[in-house]
C-alpha positions as CSV (number, residue, x, y, z in Angstrom):
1,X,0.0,0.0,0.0
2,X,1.3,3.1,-1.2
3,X,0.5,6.2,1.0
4,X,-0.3,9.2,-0.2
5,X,2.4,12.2,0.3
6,X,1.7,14.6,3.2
7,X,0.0,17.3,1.5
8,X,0.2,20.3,3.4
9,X,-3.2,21.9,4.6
10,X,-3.4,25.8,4.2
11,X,-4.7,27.9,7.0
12,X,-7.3,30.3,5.7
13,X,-7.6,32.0,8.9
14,X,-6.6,35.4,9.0
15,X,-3.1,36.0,11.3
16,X,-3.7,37.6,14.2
17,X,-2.2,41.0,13.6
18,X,-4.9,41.2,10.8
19,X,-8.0,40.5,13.4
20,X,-10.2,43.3,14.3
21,X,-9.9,44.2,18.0
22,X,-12.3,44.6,20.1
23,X,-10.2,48.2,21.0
24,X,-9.7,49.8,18.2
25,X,-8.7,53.2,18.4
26,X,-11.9,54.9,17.9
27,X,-13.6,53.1,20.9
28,X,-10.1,54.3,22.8
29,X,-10.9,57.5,22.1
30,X,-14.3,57.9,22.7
31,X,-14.0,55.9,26.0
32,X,-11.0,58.5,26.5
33,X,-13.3,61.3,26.0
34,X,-15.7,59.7,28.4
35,X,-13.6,59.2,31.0
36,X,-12.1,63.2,30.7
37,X,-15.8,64.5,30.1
38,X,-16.6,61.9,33.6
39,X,-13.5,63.8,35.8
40,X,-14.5,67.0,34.6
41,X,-18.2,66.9,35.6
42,X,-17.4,65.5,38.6
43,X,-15.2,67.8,39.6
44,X,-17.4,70.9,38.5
45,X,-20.6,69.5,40.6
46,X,-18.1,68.7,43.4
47,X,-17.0,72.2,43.5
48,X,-19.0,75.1,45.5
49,X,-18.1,78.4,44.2
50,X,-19.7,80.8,47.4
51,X,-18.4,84.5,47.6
52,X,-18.1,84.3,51.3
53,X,-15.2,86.2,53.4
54,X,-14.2,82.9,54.9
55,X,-13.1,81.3,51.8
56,X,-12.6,84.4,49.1
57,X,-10.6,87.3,49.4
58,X,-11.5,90.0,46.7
59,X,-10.5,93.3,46.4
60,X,-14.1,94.5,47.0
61,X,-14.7,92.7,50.1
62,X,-10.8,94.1,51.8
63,X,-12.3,97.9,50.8
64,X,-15.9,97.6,52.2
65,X,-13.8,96.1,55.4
66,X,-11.3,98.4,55.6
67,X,-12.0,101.1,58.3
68,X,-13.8,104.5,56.7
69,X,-14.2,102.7,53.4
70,X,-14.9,106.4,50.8
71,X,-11.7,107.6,52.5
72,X,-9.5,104.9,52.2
73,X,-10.6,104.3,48.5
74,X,-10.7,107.9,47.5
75,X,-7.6,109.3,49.3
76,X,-5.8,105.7,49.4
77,X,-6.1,101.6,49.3
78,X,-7.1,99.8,51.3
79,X,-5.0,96.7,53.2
80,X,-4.8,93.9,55.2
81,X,-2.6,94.8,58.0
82,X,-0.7,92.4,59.9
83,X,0.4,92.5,63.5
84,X,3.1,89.9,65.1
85,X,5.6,89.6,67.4
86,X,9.2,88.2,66.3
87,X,11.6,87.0,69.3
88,X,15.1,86.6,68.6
89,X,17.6,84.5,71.3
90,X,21.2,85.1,71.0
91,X,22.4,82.3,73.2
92,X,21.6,79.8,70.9
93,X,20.6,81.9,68.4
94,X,17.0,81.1,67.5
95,X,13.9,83.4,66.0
96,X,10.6,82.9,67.6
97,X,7.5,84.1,65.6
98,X,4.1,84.8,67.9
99,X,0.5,84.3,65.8
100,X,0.0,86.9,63.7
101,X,-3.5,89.1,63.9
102,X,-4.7,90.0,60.5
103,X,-7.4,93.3,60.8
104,X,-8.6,95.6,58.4
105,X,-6.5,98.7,57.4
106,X,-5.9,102.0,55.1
107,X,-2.9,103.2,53.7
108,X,-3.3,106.9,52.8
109,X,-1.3,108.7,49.7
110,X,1.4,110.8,50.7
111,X,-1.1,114.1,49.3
112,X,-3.6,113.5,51.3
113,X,-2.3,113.8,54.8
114,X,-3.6,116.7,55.1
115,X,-6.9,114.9,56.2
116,X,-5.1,113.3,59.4
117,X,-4.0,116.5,60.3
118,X,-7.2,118.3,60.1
119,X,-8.7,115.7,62.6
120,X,-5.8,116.3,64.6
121,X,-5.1,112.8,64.8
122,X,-1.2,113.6,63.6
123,X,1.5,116.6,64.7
124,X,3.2,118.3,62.0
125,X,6.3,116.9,63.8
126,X,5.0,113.3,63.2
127,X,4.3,114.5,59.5
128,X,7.7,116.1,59.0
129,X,9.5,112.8,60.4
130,X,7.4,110.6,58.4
131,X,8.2,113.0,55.4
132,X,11.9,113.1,56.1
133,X,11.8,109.4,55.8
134,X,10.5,109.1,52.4
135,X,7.0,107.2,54.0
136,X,3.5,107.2,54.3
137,X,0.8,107.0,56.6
138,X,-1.3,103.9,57.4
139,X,-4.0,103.1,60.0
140,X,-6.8,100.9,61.5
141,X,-9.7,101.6,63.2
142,X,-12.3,104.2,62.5
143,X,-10.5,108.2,62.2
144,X,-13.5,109.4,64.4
145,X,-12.8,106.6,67.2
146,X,-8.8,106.9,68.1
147,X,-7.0,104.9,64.8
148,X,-4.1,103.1,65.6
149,X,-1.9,105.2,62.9
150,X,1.6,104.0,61.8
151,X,4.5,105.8,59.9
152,X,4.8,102.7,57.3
153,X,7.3,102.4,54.4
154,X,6.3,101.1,50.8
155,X,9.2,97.8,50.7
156,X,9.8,97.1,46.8
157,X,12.3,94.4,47.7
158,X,10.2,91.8,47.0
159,X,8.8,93.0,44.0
160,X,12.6,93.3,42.9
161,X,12.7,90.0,43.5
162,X,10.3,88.3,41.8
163,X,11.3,90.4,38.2
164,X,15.1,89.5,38.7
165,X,14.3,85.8,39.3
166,X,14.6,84.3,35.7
167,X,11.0,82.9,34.3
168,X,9.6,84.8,36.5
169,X,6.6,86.8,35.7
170,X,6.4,89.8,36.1
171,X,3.7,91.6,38.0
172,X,1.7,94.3,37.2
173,X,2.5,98.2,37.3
174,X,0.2,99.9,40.0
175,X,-2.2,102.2,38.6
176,X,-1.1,105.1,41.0
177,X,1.8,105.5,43.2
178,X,1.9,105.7,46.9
């Protein structure tokens, strides 16, 4: 008995590189876009945007707070002033910082002293000294009710700072000057 010679059988299956997938990349994308479109939904319902002083601090809300709001906006800005004690040792040398107090405040433009000194809340020896100095006046509290009123100084430094730092931006140029 003679066999027959092995033919060979021919697969006509497709390879498998040739199947369609289940993922192609349209369904990759739209389930991408799904998922992206998911996070951002989520994350705007999750979010509570409420204009409250607790959580937002707005220019608006710092000049109806500060104290004699029309003054301070029309003769200056208003300001966040901050109070805090610093404590320095020297035997080991360490620096101690108390909690700072944060209150409402007003810093006045050099031309318009002349309202501090008409409520006699400031000498003209205070004014010259403060002058002499190159500075400005700044206060809290009410002008008709004793203000606590300081000699303050405009500091740049930091604004120098952050313009000489490379890829930093730089911020912008105040309307009016101090």
């Amino acid at each position: 008995m003679r066999r027959k010679p092995a033919t060979k059988t021919i697969d006509t299956k497709k390879p498998p590189s040739s199947r369609p997938s289940i993922f192609n990349y349209a369904t990759i994308a739209l389930l991408g876009g799904v998922f992206i479109l998911g996070i951002g939904l989520g994350v705007g319902f999750s979010t509570t945007t409420t204009l409250s002083p607790r959580n937002v601090a707005t220019s608006n809300f710092i000049d109806q707070s500060a104290p004699d709001p029309q003054i301070c906006i029309q003769y200056g800005a208003s300001a966040m002033v901050m109070d805090t004690r610093l404590f320095v040792t020297l035997n080991p040398f360490n620096v101690y910082i108390a909690q700072p107090s944060i209150r409402p405040g007003c810093v006045l433009r050099t031309n318009n002293w002349a309202i501090l000194e008409q409520r006699k809340l400031v000498t003209s020896q205070q004014e010259q000294e403060c002058k002499n100095r190159m500075n400005t006046f700044g206060f809290t509290g009410a002008l008709e009710s004793s203000p606590d009123i300081s000699c303050i100084y405009q500091n740049d430094a930091a604004k120098n700072f952050f313009i000489s730092q490379p890829g930093a931006v730089a911020p912008p140029e105040p309307t009016e000057k101090f």
